[in-house]
C-alpha positions as CSV (number, residue, x, y, z in Angstrom):
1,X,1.1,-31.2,33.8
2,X,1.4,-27.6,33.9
3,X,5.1,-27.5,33.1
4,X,5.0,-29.7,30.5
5,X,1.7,-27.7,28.6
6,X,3.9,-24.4,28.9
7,X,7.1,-25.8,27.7
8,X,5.2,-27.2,24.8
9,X,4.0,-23.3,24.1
10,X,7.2,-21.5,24.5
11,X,9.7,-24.1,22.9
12,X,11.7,-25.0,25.8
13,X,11.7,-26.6,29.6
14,X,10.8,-24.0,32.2
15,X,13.3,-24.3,34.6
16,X,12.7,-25.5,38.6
17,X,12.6,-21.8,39.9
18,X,9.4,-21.5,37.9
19,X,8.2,-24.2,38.9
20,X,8.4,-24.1,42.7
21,X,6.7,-20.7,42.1
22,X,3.9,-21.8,40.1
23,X,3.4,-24.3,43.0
24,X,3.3,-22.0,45.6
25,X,1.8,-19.0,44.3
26,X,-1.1,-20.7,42.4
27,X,-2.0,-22.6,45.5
28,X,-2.5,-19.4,47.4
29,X,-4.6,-17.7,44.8
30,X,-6.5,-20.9,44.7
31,X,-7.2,-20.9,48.3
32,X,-8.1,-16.8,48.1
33,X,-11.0,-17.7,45.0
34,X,-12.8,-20.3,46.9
35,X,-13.1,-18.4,50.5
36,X,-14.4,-15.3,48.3
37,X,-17.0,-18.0,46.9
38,X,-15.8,-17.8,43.1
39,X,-14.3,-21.4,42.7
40,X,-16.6,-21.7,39.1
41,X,-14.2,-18.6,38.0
42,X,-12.0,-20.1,35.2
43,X,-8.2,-19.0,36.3
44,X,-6.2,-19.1,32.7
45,X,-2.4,-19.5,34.0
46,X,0.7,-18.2,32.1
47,X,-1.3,-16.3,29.5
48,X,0.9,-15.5,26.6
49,X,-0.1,-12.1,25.2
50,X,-0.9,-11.9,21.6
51,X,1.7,-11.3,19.3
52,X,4.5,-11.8,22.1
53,X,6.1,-14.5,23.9
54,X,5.6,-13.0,27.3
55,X,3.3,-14.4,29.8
56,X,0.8,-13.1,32.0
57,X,0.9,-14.9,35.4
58,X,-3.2,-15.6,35.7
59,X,-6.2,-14.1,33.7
60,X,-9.3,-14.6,35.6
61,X,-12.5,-15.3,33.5
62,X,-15.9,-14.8,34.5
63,X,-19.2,-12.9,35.1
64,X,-19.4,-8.9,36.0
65,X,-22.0,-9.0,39.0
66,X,-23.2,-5.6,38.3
67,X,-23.4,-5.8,34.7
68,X,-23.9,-9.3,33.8
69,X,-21.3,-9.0,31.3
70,X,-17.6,-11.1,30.6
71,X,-15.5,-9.8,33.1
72,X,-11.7,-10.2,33.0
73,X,-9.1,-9.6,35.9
74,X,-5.1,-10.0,35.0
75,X,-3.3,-10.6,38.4
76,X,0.7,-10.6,38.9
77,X,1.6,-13.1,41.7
78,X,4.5,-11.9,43.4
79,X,6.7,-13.7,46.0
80,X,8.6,-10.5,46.9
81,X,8.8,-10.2,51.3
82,X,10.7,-6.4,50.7
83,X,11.3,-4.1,48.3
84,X,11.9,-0.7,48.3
85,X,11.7,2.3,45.7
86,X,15.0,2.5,42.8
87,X,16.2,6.3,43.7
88,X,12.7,7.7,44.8
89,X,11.2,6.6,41.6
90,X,7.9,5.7,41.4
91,X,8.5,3.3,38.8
92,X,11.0,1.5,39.3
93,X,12.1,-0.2,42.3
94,X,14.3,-2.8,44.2
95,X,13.5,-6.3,45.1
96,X,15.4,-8.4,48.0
97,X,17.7,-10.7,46.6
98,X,17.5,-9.0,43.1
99,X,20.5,-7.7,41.7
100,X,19.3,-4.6,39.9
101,X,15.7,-2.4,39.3
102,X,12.9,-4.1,38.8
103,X,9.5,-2.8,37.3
104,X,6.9,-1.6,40.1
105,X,4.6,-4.2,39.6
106,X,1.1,-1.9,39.5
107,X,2.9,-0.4,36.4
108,X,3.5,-3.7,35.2
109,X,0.2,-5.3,35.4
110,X,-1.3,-2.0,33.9
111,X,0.8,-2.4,30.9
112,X,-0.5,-5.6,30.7
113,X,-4.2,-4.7,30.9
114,X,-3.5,-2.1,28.0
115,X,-1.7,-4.3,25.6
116,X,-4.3,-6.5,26.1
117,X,-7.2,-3.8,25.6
118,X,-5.0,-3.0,22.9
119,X,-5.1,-5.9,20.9
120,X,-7.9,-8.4,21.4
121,X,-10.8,-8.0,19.7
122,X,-13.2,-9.1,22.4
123,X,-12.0,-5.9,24.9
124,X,-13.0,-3.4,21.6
125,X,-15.7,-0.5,22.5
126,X,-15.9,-1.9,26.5
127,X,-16.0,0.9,28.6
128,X,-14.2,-1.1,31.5
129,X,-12.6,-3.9,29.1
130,X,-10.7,-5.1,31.5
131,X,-8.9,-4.4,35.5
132,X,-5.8,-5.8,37.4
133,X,-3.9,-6.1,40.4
134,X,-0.6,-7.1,41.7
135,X,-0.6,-9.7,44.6
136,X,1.9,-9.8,46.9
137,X,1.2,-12.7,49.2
138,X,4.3,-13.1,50.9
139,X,4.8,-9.2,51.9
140,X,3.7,-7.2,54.9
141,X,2.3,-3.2,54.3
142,X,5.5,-2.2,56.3
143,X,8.2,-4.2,54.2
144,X,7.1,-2.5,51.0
145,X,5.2,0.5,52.1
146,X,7.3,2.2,48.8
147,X,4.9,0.5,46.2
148,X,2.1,2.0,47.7
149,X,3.3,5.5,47.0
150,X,2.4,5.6,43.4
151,X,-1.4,6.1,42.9
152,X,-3.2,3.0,41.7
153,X,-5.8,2.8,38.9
154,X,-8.4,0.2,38.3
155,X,-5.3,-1.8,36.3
156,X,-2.6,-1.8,38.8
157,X,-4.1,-1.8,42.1
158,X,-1.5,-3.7,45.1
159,X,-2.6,-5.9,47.4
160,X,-0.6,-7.6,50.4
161,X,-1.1,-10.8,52.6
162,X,-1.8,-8.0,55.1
163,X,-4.6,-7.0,52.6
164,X,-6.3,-10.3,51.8
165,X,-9.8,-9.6,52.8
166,X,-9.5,-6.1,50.4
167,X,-8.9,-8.8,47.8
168,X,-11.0,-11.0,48.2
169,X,-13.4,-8.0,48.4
170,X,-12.1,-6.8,45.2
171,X,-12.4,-10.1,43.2
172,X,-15.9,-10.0,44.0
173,X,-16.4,-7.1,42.8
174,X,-15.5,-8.1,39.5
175,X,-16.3,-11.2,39.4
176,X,-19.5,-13.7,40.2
177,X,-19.5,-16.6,42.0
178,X,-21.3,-17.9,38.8
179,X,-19.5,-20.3,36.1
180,X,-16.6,-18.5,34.0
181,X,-16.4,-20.9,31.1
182,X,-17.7,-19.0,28.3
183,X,-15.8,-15.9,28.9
184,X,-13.1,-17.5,29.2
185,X,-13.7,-18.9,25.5
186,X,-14.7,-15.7,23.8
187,X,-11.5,-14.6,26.0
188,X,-9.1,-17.3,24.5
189,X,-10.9,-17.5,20.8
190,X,-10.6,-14.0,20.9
191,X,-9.4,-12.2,17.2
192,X,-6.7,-10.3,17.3
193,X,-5.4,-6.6,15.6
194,X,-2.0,-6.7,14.2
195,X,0.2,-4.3,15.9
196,X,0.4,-1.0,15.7
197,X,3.2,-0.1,13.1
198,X,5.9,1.8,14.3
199,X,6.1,4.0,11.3
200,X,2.7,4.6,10.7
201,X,2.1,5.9,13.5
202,X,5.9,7.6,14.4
203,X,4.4,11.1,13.7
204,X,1.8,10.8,16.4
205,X,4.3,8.8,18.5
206,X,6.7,12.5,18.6
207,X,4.0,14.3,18.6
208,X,1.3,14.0,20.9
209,X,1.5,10.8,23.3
210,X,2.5,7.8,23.1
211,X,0.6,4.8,21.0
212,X,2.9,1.7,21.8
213,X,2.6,-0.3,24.9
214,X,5.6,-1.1,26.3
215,X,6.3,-4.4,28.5
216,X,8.5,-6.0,31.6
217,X,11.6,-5.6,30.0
218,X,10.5,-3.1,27.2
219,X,9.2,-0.4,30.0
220,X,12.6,-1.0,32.5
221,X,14.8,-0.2,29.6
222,X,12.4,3.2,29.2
223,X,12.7,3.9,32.5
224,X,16.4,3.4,33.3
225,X,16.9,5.9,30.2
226,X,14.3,8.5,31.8
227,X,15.8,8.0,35.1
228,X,19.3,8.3,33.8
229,X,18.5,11.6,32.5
230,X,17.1,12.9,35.6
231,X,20.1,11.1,37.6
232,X,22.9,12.9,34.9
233,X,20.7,16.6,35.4
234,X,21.0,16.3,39.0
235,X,23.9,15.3,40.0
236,X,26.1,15.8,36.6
237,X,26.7,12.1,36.5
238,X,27.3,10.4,32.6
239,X,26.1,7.0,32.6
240,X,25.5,4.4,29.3
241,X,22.3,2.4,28.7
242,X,22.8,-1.1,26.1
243,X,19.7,-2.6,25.3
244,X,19.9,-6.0,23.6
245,X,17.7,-8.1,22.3
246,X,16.1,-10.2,19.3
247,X,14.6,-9.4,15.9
248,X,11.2,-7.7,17.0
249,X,11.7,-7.7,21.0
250,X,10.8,-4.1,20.5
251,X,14.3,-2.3,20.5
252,X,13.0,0.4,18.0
253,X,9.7,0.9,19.9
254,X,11.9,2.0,22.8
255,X,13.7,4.1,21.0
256,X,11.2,6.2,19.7
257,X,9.3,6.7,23.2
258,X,12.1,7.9,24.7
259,X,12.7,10.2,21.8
260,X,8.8,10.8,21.9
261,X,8.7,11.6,25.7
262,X,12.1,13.2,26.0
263,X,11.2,16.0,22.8
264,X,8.3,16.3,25.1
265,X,10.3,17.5,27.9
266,X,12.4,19.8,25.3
267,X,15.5,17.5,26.4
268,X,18.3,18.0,23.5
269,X,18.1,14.5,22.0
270,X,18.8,13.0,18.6
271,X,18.0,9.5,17.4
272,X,20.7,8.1,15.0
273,X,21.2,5.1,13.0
274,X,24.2,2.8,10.7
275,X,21.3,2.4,7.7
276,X,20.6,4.8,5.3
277,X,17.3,3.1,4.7
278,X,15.9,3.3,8.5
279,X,17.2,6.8,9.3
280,X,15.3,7.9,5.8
281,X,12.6,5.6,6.2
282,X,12.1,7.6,10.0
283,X,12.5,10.9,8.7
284,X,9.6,10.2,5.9
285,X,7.1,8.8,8.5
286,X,8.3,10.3,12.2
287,X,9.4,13.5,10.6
288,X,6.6,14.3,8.4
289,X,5.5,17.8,7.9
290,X,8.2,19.1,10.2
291,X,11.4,20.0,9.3
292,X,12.6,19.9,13.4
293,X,11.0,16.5,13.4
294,X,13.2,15.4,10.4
295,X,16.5,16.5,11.8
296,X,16.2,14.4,15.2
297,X,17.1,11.9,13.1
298,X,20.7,11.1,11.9
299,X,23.2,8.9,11.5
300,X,26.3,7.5,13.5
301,X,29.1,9.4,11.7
302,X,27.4,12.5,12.1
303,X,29.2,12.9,15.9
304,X,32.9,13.5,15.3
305,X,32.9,17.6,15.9
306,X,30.1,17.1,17.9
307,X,30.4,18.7,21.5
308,X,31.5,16.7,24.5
309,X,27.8,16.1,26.2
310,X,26.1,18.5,23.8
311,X,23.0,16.1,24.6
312,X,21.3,15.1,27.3
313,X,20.8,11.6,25.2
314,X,21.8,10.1,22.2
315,X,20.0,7.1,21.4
316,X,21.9,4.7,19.1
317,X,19.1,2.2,17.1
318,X,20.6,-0.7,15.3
319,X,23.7,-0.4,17.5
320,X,25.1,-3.7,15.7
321,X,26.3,-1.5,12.9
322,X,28.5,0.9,14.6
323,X,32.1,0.9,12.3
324,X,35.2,1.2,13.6
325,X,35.7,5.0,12.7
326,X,33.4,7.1,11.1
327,X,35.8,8.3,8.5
328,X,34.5,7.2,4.6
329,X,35.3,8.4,1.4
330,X,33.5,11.2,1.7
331,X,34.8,13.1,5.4
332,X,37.0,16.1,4.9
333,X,40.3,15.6,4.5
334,X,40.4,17.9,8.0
335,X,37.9,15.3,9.7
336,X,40.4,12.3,8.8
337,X,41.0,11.6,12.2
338,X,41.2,7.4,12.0
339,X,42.5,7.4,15.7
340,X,39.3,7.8,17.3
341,X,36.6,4.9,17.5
342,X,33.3,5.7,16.4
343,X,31.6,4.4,19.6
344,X,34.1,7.0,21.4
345,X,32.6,9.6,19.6
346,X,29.3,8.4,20.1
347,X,29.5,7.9,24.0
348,X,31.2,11.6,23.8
349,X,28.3,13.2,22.4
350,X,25.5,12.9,25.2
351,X,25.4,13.2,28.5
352,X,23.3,9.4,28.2
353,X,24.1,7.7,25.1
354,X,21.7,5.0,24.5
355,X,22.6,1.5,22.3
356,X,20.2,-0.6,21.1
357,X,21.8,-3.7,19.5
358,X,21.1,-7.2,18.0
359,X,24.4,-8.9,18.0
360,X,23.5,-11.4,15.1
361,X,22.3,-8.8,12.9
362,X,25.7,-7.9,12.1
363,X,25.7,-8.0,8.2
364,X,28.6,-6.4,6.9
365,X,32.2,-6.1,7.2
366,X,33.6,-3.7,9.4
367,X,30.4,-3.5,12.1
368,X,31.6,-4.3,14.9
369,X,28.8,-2.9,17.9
370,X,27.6,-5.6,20.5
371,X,27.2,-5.1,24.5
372,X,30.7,-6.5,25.4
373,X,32.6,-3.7,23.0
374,X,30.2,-1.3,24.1
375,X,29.9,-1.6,28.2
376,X,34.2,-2.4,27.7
377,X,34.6,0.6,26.1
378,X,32.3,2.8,28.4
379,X,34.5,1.1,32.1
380,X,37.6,2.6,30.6
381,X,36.2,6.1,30.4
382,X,34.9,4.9,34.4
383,X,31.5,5.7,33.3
384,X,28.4,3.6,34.8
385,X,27.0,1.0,32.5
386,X,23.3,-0.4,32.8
387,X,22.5,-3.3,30.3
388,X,19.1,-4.4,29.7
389,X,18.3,-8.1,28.0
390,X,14.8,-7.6,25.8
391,X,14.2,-11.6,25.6
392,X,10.6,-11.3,24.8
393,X,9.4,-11.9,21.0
394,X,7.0,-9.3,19.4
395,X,7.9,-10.0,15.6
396,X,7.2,-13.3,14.5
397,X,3.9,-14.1,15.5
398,X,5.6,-13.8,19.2
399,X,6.8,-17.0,18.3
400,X,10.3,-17.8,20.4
401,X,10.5,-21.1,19.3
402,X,10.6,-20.2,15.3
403,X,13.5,-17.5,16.4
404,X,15.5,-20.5,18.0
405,X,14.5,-22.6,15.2
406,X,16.1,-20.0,13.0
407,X,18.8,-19.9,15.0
408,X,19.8,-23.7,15.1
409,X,19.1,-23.9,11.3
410,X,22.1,-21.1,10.6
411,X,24.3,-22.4,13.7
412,X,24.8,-18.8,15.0
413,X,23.7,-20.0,18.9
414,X,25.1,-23.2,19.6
415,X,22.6,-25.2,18.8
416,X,21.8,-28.0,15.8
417,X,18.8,-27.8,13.4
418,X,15.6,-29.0,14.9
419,X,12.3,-30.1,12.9
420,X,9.9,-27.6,12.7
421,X,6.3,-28.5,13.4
422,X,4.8,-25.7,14.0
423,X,3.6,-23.6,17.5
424,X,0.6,-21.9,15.8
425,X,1.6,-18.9,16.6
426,X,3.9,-18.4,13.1
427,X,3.0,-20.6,9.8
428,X,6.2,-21.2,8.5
429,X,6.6,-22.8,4.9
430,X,8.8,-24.5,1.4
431,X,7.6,-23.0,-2.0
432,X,9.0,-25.3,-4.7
433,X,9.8,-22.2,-6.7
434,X,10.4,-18.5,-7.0
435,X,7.1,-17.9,-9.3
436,X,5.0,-19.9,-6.3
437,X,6.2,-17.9,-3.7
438,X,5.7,-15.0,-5.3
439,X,2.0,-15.8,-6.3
440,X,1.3,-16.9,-2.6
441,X,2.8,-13.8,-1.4
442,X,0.7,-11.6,-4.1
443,X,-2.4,-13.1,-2.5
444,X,-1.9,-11.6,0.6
445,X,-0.3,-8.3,-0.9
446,X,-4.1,-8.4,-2.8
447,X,-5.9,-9.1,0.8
448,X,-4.0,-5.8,2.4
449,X,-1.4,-7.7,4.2
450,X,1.9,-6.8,3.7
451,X,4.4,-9.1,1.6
452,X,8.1,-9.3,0.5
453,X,10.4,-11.0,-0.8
454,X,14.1,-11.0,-0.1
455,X,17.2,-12.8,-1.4
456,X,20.6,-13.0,-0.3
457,X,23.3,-10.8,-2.6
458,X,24.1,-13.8,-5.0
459,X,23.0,-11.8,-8.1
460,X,24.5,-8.5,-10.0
461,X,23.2,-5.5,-9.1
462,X,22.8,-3.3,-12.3
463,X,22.6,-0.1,-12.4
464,X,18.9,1.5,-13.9
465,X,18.9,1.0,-18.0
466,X,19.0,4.5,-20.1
467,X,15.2,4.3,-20.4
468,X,14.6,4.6,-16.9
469,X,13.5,1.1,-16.0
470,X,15.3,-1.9,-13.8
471,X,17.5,-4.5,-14.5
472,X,15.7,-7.7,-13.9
473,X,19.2,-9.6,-11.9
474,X,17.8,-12.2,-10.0
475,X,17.4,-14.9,-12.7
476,X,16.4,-18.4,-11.3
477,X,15.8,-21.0,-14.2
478,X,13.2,-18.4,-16.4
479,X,12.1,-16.5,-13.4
480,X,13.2,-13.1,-13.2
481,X,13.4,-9.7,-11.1
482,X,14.7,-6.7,-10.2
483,X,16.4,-5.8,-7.4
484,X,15.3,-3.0,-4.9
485,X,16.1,0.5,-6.6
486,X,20.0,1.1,-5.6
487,X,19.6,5.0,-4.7
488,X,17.1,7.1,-2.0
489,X,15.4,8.5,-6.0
490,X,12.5,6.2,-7.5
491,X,12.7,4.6,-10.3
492,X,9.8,4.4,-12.6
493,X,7.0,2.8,-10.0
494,X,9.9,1.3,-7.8
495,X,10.2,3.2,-4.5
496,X,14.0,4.3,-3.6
497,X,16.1,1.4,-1.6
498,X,15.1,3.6,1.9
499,X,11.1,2.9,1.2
500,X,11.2,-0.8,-0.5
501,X,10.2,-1.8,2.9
502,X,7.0,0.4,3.6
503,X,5.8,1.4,-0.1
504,X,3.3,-0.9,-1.6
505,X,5.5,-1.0,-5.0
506,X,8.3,-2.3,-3.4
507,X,6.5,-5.5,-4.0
508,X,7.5,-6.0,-7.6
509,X,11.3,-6.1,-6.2
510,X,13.4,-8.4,-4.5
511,X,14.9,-6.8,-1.7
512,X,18.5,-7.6,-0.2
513,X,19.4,-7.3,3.8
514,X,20.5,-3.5,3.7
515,X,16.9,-2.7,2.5
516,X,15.5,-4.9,5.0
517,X,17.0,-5.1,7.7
518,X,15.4,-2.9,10.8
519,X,12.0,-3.2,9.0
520,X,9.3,-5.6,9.3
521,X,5.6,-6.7,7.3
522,X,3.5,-9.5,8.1
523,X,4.3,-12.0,5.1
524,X,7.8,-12.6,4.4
525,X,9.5,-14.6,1.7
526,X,13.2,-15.2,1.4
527,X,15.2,-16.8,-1.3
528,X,18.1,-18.8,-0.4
529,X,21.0,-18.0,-2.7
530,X,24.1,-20.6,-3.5
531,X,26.3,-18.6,-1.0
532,X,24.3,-20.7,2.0
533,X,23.7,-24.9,1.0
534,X,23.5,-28.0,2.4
535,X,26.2,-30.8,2.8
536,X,26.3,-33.6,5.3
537,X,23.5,-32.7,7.1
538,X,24.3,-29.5,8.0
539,X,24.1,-25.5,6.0
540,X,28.0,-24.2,4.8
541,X,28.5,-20.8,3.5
542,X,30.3,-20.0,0.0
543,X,31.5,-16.6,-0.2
544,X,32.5,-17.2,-4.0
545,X,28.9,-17.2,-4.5
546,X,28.4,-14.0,-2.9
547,X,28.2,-10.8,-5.2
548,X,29.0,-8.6,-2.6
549,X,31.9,-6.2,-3.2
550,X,33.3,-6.9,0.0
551,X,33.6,-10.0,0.4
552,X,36.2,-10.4,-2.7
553,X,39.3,-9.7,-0.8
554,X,40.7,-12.5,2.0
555,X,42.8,-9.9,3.6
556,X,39.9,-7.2,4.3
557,X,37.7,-10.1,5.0
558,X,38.4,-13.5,6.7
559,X,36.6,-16.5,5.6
560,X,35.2,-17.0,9.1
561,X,33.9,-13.2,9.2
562,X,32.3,-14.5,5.7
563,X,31.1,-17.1,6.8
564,X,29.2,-15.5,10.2
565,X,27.9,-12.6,8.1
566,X,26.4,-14.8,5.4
567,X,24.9,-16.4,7.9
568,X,24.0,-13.2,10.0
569,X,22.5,-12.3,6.7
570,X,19.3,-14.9,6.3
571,X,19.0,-14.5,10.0
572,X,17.7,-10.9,9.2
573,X,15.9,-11.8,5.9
574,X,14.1,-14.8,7.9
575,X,12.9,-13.0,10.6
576,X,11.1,-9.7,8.9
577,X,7.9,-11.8,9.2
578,X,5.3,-10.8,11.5
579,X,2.9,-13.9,10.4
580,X,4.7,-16.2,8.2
581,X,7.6,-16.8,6.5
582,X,8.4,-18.7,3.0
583,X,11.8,-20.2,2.2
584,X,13.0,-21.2,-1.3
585,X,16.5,-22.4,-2.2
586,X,18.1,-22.2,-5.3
587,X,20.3,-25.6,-4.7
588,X,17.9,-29.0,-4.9
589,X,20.1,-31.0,-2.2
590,X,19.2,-27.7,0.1
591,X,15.3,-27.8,-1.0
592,X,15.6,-31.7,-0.1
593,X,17.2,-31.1,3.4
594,X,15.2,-28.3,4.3
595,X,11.9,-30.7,3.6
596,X,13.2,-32.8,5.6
597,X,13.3,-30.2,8.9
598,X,10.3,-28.4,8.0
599,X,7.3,-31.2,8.9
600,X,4.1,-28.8,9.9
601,X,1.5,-30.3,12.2
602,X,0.4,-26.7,13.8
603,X,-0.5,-24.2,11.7
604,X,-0.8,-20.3,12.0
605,X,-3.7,-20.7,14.7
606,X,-4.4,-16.7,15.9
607,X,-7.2,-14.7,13.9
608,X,-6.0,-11.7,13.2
609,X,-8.2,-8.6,12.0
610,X,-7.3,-6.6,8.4
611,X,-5.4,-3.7,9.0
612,X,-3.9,-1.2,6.8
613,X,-0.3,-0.9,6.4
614,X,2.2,2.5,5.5
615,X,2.6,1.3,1.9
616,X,-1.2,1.0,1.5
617,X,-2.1,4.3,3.5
């Protein structure tokens, strides 16, 4: 059964809404292909996209009548009866029975038929690779004349039950009423390029226009922000954006359109960060060769004298880490004002302040930002909140059910540790040791694919010996390594800690969660430290383990805020993968345990295409 297939896929039941939907939609467009004479056309339903967990409704596969060639239509089935345009956008829009904007559905199946052309191989050098259309079979011109308002293209044209015969027409246009069935292989068997990297390609991103492909939830959370601006311009009205979601749902992607686009329209906007190593890591990539580039990028404690709405937007990336004041050791005794919140001064500072936030990437003590604190904080200044959920998986092979996997395995979302065996769309593996992971991670560090290894902070920290060269810390049995170089400055052929991440050298280090954390490469190996083991069946955290300065006092840190950060901790380190990800532990009843919950029988099944990476530009 359909449901069944797809719940398989994703990891979880679909839920009866889906269902009835599939049921009455499919058996529309069903109807609509064999009175247009194309019943051999293969119909591919719920197409995930590569490298994502979001679906595409239907593909159609089959034969160009002019050409001869494979020919490929994506079509959106909507049920919508009315909708109408969001605030004269031409974007956005809103739906009957919907509480708030939704995405006009020609730009959503465009989106769709670029990420696609984007990434699989068998669209590469076609001069029409592929087209698409929105269907709206329950709707009537008149009851959503709005839609039709934006100009379609060849990839987002709208069609009505009012406009059947036009579609029919325009199926066979694209497609013969010949068989489908090898298109639809070369279409499903298709290789695939690994994703463009968001700081390889950052410059270009600020520069000229925009290389990522945003989707569904991706593009609304784009657009609310654009439209917010225009809204605020207009009629001098604040309002706050919070966009949550998962490790690689494509939080940072979003922020560095907007900033692309809205340095564009020579808005005043800054970007700003909690990590030393992503703010630096931007400023090296997005900022290079331009000073004015550079200094769009800062950091959250860089507000408190900043003007009341000196921006149009502030966009807030890794929003987790906002502290409770911005005051450190190193503020001016005249800046030591501890009464006011950091997120105060945050909101203060733009006329839209943007958050971006992963609420289990909260690492370290003191980081308090999540959507609750945020949208609480933002109704007592009686300012209007918009909150956008990004529940689609882009790191990680796409792979939602290895993020809930994760998930279950730490106990951060309710759940209890499953057996993983495998979705093929991430390869997830148990090294028996620290010099095997490394060796199968050097492999694909030798075959251009990116590779690191992480650990959590169970090891001293040493400072660089007189001679220039690092302490190898991380000792397990007679393995040893360095870690990450503590400063911004290299040391010897170790990149500084901002560029472990995206340097080729940072290879030879292990790398803890500050270095890590809001980065990503396609192999990832993690070793579990003795602050995280295995009793009775289930993972506890020691913080006596942990070498972390902060963790040593009870009263600045409870054991249950140890305990959730810990954990917090190899969530981040275990989802950096884009491919794969290796686990080690350094306790034996934990190796045993974790054998027993990791069981492959589907391995990493997309082809992927080399591609280069920053560190190996």
């Amino acid at each position: 059964m359909l449901a069944d297939r797809i719940a398989e896929s994703i990891g979880h039941n679909v839920s009866g809404s889906e269902r009835r939907s599939w049921s009455r939609s499919l058996a529309i467009l069903g109807q609509d292909l064999a009175d247009a004479g194309l019943g051999q056309v293969e119909v591919l339903v719920e197409y995930q996209l590569p490298l994502t967990s979001k679906r595409v409704d239907v593909v159609l596969a089959g034969v160009d009548p002019r050409t001869a060639d494979d020919s490929y239509v994506v079509v959106e089935l909507k049920q919508w009866s009315r909708a109408e345009s969001y605030e004269g956008s031409d974007r956005l829009v809103l739906v009957e029975h919907a509480r708030g904007p939704r995405l006009h559905p020609g730009v959503q199946v465009g989106d769709y038929c670029e990420y696609l052309t984007d990434f699989l191989g068998v669209l590469t050098h076609r001069r029409n690779p592929i087209v698409g259309a929105a269907y709206l079979h329950n709707a009537v011109d008149r009851e959503v004349n709005d839609l039709f308002a934006r100009r379609p293209s060849e990839q987002s044209r709208i069609f009505t039950k009012q406009r059947r015969g036009q579609f029919l027409d325009y199926l066979r246009a694209h497609l013969a009423p010949t068989p489908g069935a090898a298109a639809a292989d070369r279409f499903l068997t298709s290789s695939v390029r690994p994703s463009k990297h968001l700081l390889t390609y950052a410059a270009k991103e600020l520069k000229e226009r925009s290389h990522f492909t945003l989707l569904d939830e991706q593009r609304l959370a784009y657009e609310l922000v654009l439209h917010a601006v225009e809204r605020a311009r207009a009629a001098d009205r604040k309002s706050v954006v919070v966009v949550s979601g998962g490790p690689g749902s494509g939080k940072s992607v979003i922020a560095l359109s907007v900033l692309g686009e809205l340095a564009r329209q020579n808005r005043t906007v800054m970007h700003a960060t909690g990590s030393r190593s992503f703010t630096q890591t931007l400023r090296r990539y997005a900022g290079k060769g331009s000073t004015r580039l550079k200094n769009l990028f800062g950091y959250f404690n860089s507000f408190m004298s900043a003007e009341r709405n000196g921006f149009d937007v502030l966009i807030c990336d890794e929003a987790h880490r906002i502290r409770e004041t911005s005051v450190n050791r190193f503020t001016p005794k005249a800046k030591r004002d501890k009464s006011r919140p950091q997120i105060d001064e945050l909101i203060a500072a733009a006329r839209v302040p943007v958050f971006l936030l992963d609420e289990h990437q909260v690492v370290k003590p003191g980081e308090l930002g999540s959507v609750d604190v945020i949208s609480a904080h933002a109704k007592q200044l009686q300012l209007d909140v918009e909150v956008v959920s990004l529940h689609d998986q882009f790191r990680c092979g796409g792979s939602e059910a290895y993020e809930q996997w994760v998930l279950d395995l730490l106990g951060l979302d309710g759940g209890k540790p499953s057996v993983w065996v495998g979705d093929g769309r991430f390869d997830l593996r148990l090294t028996g040791s620290p010099e095997e992971m490394e060796t199968s991670l050097a492999t694909k560090q030798s075959a251009g694919e990116t590779a690191r290894m992480s650990a959590g902070y169970c090891w001293p920290w040493s400072d660089p010996r007189p001679d220039g060269s690092l302490v190898p810390d991380v000792q397990i049995a007679g393995w040893t390594r360095p870690w990450n170089v503590k400063s911004d400055r290299s040391v010897g052929d170790a990149p500084g800690s901002a560029y472990w991440a995206t340097d080729a050298n940072g290879f030879d280090q292990v790398g803890c969660v500050y270095t890590a954390q809001g980065f990503e490469y396609e192999w990832s190996g993690v070793i579990i430290g003795p602050d995280l083991v295995a009793r009775d069946g289930r993972l506890v955290t020691r913080r006596s383990e942990s070498k972390d300065p902060a963790f040593r006092s009870r009263k600045a840190l409870s054991d249950y805020e140890a305990d959730r950060l810990i954990r917090n901790t190899y969530k981040v380190l275990m989802t950096r993968g884009m491919r794969g990800t290796m686990l080690y532990s350094t306790d034996p009843e934990t190796r045993g345990w974790l054998a027993s919950l990791v069981q492959v029988q589907r391995g990493l099944e997309t082809v992927y295409e080399a591609a280069s990476s920053p560190g190996r530009r």
